[in-house]
C-alpha positions in Angstrom: 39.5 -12.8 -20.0 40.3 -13.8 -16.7 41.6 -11.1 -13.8 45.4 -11.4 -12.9 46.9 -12.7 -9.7 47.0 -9.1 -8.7 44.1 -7.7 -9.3 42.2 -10.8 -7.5 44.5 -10.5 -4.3 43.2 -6.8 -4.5 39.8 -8.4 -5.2 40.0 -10.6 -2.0 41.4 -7.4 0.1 38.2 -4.7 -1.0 35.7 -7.8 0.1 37.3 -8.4 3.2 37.4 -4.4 3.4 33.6 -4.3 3.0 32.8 -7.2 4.8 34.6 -5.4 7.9 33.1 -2.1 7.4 29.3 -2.8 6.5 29.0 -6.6 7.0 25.2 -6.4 7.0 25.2 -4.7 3.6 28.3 -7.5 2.2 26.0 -9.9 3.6 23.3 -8.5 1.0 25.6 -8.2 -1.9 26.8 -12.0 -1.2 23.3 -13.4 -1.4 22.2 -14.9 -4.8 19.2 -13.0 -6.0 16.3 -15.3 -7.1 15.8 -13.9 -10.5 19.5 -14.4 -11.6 19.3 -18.3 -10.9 16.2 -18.1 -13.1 16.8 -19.1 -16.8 15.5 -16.9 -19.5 12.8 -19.1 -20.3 11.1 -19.2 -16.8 11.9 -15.3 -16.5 9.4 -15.2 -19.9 6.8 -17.0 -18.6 6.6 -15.6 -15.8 6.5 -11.9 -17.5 3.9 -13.9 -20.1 1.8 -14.9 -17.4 2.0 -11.7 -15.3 1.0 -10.0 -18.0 -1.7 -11.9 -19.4 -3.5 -11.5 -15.3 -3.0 -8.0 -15.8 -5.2 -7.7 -19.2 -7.8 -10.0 -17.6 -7.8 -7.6 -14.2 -8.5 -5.1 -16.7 -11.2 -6.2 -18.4 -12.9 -7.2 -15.1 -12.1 -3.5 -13.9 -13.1 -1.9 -17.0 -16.2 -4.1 -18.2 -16.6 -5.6 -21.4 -18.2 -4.3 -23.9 -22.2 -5.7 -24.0 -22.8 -5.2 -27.8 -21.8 -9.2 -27.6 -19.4 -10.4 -30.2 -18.9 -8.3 -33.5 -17.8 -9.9 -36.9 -14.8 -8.2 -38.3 -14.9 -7.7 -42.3 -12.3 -6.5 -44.3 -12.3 -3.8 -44.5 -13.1 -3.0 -41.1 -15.7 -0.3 -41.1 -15.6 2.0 -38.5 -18.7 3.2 -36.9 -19.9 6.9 -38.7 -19.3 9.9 -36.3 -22.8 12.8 -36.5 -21.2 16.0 -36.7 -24.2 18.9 -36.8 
């Protein structure tokens, strides 16, 4: 639904307002941000890919684990806790 003559002449006239008031900050607001011309599928790779550094950071910050690689059965048996 499209906005009426009206309320884009009073549209125009808050801009203009703005612009004359704080025309560093319209400036700002005018500006296309760089993640709205982004489509959703390059805004998912990127949040794929950001997140897939982030686990390997991890694992470089927290070590792996040196028992080397461990065979998962079903079912997985956990290892037995020595309570006294």
């Amino acid at each position: 639904m499209g906005l009426t003559e009206h309320e884009k002449r009073e549209l125009d006239a808050i801009e203009q307002h703005l612009a004359q008031e704080d025309p560093e900050f319209a400036t700002k607001l005018s500006k296309p941000r760089w993640h709205l011309r982004l489509s959703g599928t390059a805004l998912f790779a990127i949040g794929l890919l950001t997140t897939y550094v982030a686990g390997l950071t991890l694992l470089a910050a927290c070590g792996v684990p040196k028992r080397g690689p461990v065979a998962l059965t079903w079912p997985i048996r956990l290892p037995q806790v020595r309570t006294r």
